[in-house]
N, C-alpha and C positions, 0 to 999 in steps of 0.2 A: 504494500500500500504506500502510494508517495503523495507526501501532505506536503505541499508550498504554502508557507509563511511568507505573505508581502508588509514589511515592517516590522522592525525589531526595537519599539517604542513598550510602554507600557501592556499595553493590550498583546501587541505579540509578543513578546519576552513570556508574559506571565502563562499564554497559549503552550510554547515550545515549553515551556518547564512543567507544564502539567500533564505533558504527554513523554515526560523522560522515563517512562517503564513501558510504554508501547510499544510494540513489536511491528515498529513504521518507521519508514523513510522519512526522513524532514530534513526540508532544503529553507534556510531563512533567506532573504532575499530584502538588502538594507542600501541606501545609497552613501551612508556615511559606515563607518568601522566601527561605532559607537553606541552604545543605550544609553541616551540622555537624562539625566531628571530635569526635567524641565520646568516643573517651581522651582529651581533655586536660581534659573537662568541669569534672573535680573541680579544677582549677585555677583555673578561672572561682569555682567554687563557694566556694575558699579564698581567692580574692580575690590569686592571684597572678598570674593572666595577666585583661588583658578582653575582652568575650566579643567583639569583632572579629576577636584574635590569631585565634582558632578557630572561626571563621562565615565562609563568602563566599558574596555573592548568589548564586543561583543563575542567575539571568542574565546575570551579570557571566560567572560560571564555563561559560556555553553558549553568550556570546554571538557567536561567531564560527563556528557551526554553523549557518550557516543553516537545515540539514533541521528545527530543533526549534522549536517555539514550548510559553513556559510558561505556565501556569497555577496562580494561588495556590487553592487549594481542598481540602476532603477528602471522598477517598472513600467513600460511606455502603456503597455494595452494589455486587456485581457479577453482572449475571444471562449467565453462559456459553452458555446458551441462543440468544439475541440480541444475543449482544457487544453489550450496552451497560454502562456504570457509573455508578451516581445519586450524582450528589455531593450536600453538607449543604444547598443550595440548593433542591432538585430538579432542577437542568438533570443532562442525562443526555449521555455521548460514547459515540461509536459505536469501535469499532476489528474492525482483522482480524485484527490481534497483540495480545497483551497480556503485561507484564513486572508481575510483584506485587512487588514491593521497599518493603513498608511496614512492617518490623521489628515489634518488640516494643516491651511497656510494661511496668511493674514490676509486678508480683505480689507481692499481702500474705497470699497460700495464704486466703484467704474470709473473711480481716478486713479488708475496705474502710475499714474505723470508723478502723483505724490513721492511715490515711492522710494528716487533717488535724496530725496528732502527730509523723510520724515521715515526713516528705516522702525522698521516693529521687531520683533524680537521673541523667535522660531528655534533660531540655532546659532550653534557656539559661533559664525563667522557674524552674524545678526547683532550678537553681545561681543566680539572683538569692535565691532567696526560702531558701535552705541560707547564703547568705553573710550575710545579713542577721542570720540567729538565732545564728551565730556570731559576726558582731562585735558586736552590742547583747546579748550572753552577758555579755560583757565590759562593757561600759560598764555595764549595771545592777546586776551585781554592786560597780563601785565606789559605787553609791549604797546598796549592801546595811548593812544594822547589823549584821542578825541572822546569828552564823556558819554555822547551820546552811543558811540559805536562801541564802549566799553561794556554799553548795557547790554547792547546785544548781543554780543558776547556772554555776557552773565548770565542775561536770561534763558530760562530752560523752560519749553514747553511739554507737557506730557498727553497728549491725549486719550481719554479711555478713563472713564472711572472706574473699572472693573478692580480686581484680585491684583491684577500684574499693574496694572497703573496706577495704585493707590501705592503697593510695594517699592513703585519705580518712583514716585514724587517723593514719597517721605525721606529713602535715602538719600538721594539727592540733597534733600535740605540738609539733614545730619553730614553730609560728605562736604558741604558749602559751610555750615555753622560749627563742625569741630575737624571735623578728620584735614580742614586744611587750616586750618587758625593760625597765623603765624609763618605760616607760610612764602607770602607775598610781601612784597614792600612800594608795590606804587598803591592797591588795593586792598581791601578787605571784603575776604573770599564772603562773610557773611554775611553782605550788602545783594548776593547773587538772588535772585529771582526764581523762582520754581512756582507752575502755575501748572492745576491741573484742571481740564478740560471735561467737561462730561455734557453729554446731549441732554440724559434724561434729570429728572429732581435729585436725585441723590446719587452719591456713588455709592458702590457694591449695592446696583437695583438685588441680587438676588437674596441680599440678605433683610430680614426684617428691619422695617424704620428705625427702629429705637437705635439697632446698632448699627447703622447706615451714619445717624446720625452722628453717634458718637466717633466712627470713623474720622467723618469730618470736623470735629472737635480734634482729635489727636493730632489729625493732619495740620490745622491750624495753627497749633500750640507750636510744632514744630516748626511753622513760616511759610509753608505751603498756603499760595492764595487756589482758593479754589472757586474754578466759575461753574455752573451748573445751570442745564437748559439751555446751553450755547450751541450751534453748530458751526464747524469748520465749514466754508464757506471755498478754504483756497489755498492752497501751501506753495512758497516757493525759497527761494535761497535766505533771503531776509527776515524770514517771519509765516507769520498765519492772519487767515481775515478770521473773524467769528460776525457772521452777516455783514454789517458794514463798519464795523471795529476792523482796528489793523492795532496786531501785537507784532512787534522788532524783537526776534530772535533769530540768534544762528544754531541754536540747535532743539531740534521738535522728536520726538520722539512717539510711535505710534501702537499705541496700546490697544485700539476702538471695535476690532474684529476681528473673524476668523473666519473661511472660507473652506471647507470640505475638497479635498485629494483631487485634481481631475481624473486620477484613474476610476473613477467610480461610476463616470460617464461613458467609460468603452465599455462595462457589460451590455451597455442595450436596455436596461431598466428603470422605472421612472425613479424618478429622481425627489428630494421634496429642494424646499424652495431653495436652502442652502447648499444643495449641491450635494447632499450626502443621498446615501441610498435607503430605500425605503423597503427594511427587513421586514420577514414575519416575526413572532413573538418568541424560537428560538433562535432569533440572530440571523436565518437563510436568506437568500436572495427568492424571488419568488420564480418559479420555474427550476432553481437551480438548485436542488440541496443541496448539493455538495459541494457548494460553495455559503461560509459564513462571513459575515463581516461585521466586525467590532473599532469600539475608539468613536472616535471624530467620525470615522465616515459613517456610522451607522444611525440610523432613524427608523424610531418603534414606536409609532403612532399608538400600538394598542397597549404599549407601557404608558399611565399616569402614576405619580407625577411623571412631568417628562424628563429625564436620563440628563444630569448633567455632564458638559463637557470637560471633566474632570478627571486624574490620575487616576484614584481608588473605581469610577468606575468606569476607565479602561483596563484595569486588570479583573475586576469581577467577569468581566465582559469576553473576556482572554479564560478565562479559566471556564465558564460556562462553556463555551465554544471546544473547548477540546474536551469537557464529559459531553457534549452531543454528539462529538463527534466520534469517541471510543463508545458512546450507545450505538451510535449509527453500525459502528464495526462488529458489535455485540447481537445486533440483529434486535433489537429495543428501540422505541418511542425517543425522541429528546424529548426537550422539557422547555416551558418559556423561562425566558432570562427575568428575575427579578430584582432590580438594585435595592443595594439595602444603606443608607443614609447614614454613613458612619459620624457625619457633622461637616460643619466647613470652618475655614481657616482663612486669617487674613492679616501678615503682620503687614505696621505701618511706621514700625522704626523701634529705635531703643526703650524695651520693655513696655510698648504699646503695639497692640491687635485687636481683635473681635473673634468672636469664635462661636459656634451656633451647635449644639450638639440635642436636638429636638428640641423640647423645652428650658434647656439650660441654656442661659447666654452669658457669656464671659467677655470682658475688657479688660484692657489696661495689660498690667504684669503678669496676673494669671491668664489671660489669653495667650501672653509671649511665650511666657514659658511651655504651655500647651504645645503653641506652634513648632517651637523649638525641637522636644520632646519626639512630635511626631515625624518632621521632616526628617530627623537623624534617627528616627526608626526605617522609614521608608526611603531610605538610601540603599545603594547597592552594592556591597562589598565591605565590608570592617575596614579596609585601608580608608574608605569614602567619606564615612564617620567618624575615625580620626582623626581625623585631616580637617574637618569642617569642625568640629566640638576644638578644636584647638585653635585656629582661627576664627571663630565667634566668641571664643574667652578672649582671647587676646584684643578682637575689637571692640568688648563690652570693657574691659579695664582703660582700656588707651584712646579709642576711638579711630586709632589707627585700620587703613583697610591695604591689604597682606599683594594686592598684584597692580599696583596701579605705576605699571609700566606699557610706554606706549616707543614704537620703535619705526624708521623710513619718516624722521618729522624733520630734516633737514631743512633749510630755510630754502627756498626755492620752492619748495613741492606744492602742487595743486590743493589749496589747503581745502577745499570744500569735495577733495575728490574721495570715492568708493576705494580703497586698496583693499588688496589681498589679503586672505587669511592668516597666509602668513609673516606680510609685514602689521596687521593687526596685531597679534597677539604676543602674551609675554613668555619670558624661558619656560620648557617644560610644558607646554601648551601645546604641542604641534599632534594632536588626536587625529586626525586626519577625515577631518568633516568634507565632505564632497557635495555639500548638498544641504537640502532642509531636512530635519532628520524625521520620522514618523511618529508624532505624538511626543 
C-alpha cells in the first residue's frame, strides 16, 4: 500500500507519525527540508528566538520510521483520476492513498502589488526578510537628518488584529522601548511608533469581548497605538492610506489573511469561498476516498463550530486521517472528524496574554505563563525547548533578544530591496527553506 503525504507541517507530520507501525509505504513530499512551528515564527521575525529554536529537519524528525522515505519537492497538480501528483520538476508519484496537508499562504484580498511592500509572514525567509527591515529601521534612521523622514523610518505598521498581529505589535514596542535603550545617540529608539491596524471593532475578533478588550488594554500600556475599523485602502514604499488618511512608514508588515494551497484547485472539486476544499465529515474529498485532506486546506461544513485555523487542530486533523485510513485498510467504517477545543492563546509581550480555555478566561501573567508552558510543550525535539526556555529566560531578565543580526547591509545596497534567504539571515540559520512551508 503507498500512502503520499503532500506536506510535512503540523497536520502531516502528526498523519506520518501515527501510521509508524503500518505495514505501508509512505512517501512525505515537502518543499522546504523542514517542520516549522509556526507560532513562534514572529519571534524569529523579531529576532528573539533563531530560526533552528523553531525548525527540525524533517528527516531528523522521521528518521526512525523506517515505513517513510522523504522527499524535498512541491506539488504542482494532483490528477485523482490516476492517483498521480506532478511535482515542479515534472516527475510525477503514483499512490493509493493520499493525505493533502499543504496549508495556506497569505492573502492581500486581489492586491498582489502589496506584497513587495508589506511582506506577511509564512516562512522562515518571510521572518529573515521582516527582521531585516526592522533592525536597518533603526540603524538608518540614526543616519537620518531630516525629522520628518526619521519618523518614517520609526514608524512600524502592523496590519491584522489577529493572534500573529497582536504578537507582532506588542514586541515590536518592547524591542523599540527596552531591548534597544541606549543604544543610539542621535535618537531615542522609544520615541519609535508601532501602530496596529484592524478592519473589524476589536482585535483577536475570535476571542470573547471582554478579552479582546483587555488585549487592547495590554497593547496600549505597552505604546502600541491601535486603530480599529480602519481599512487599508493602499500600500506603497512610503507608507499606507486607511481610506483617505495617509500614514509615512517604511516598514508595514502584513498580518490580515490567509488564503488556502492552490493545489486544492487541481483535484477538480468545489471549492468553498476561501479556496480550501470542501471535505465530507471524515476529512474525504467527495468522489474520492482515498484521498483525505487536513490543515488549512480542508473545509467541513457539517462540523459546527467551524474548525479553526489552528496548530492543535491541524494535528487532530492529521491523526484522524491516518485511523480512517488504517480503518479503511482494516476493511471498517471511518468515522467523522470531531475537534475538541483545547482553548486558545495569545501572548502580547512581557508577562501579558489572554487565554480562553471554555469558560475560564485568563490575562495578564497567568495567561503568559500558560502560553509559555504550552508553546515549549508543543515544540519539537528536547534540543527545540532548550534552546527556546533559555533564550526566553534570558530575554525576561535582560530584555535583550538573542539573533538580531542582519548581514549584505553594505552602504550602496538597494535598501528597500527583497534579498535572499540567505543574505537575510543570521549564523546557524541556513535550514534550507525553499519555499513557503505547509502549515
Amino acid at each position: 500500500m503507498r500512502i503520499l503525504v503532500l506536506g510535512c507541517g503540523f497536520g502531516g507530520l502528526f498523519a506520518v507519525r501515527a501510521l509508524g507501525r503500518a505495514p505501508v509505504e509512505i512517501t512525505v513530499v515537502d518543499r522546504t527540508n523542514h517542520h516549522l512551528f509556526q507560532p513562534l515564527l514572529y519571534q524569529v521575525a523579531t529576532a528573539g528566538l533563531a530560526a533552528p529554536a523553531i525548525a527540525e529537519p524533517i528527516r531528523r524528525a522521521l528518521a526512525r520510521q523506517k515505513n517513510v522515505t522523504v522527499l524535498l519537492g512541491e506539488a504542482r497538480r494532483v490528477d485523482p483520476v490516476t492517483r498521480t501528483v506532478t511535482l515542479e520538476n515534472g516527475d510525477t508519484l503514483e499512490y493509493d492513498r493520499l493525505i493533502l496537508a499543504v496549508g495556506a499562504t497569505d492573502s492581500y484580498f486581489g492586491r498582489d502589488e502589496w506584497r513587495p511592500f508589506a511582506p506577511g509572514l509564512k516562512t522562515l525567509s518571510d521572518a529573515f526578510e521582516i527582521r531585516r527591515r526592522i533592525l536597518l529601521a533603526f540603524e538608518y534612521a540614526e543616519r537620518e537628518s531630516d525629522p520628518e523622514k526619521r519618523a518614517a523610518r520609526l514608524t512600524f505598521v502592523v496590519i491584522g488584529g489577529g493572534a500573529t498581529g497582536v504578537e507582532m505589535a506588542g514586541t515590536l514596542a518592547e524591542i523599540a522601548r527596552h531591548t534597544l535603550r541606549g543604544e543610539f545617540r542621535r535618537f531615542d529608539p522609544s520615541k519609535a511608533r508601532v501602530v496596529l491596524v484592524e478592519g473589524l471593532d476589536r482585535v483577536l475578533p475570535p476571542y470573547p469581548e471582554d478579552l479582546s478588550e483587555r488585549a487592547r488594554l495590554q497593547l496600549e500600556r505597552l505604546g502600541v497605538t491601535v486603530w480599529l475599523g480602519k481599512r487599508v485602502t493602499k500600500i506603497d514604499a512610503d507608507g499606507v492610506e486607511l481610506g483617505g488618511e495617509r500614514l509615512q512608514a517604511k516598514t508595514v508588515i502584513w498580518c490580515a489573511g490567509v488564503a488556502a494551497s492552490p493545489l486544492g484547485a487541481t483535484l477538480g472539486v468545489p471549492l468553498d469561498r476561501a479556496g480550501r476544499v470542501i471535505v465530507e465529515p471524515d476529512l474525504s474529498v467527495p468522489g474520492y476516498p482515498e484521498i483525505q485532506v487536513v490543515g488549512d486546506l480542508a473545509a467541513i461544513p457539517s462540523h459546527l463550530p467551524r474548525v479553526p485555523g489552528v496548530a492543535p487542530a491541524a494535528k487532530q486533523m492529521g491523526r484522524h486521517a491516518a485511523r480512517n485510513l488504517l480503518a479503511a485498510l482494516a476493511g471498517k467504517p471511518t468515522t467523522p472528524f470531531r475537534y475538541r477545543d483545547y482553548g486558545q492563546l495569545a501572548t502580547i509581550g512581557r508577562s501579558k496574554a489572554v487565554a480562553l480555555f471554555g469558560r475560564v478566561r485568563l490575562w495578564g501573567w497567568p495567561a503568559w505563563i500558560t502560553w509559555l508552558t504550552a508553546h515549549l510543550f508543543f515544540l519539537i525535539g528536547f534540543r527545540n525547548r532548550l534552546n527556546v526556555l533559555i533564550d526566553w529566560a534570558w530575554a525576561y531578565w535582560t530584555f535583550e533578544r538573542s539573533a538580531r543580526v542582519v548581514i549584505d547591509t553594505a552602504p550602496g545596497a538597494k535598501e528597500g530591496a527583497t534579498v535572499s534567504t540567505q543574505t537575510a539571515q543570521g549564523p546557524g540559520e541556513r535550514t534550507g527553506d525553499a519555499g513557503r512551508p505547509e502549515r
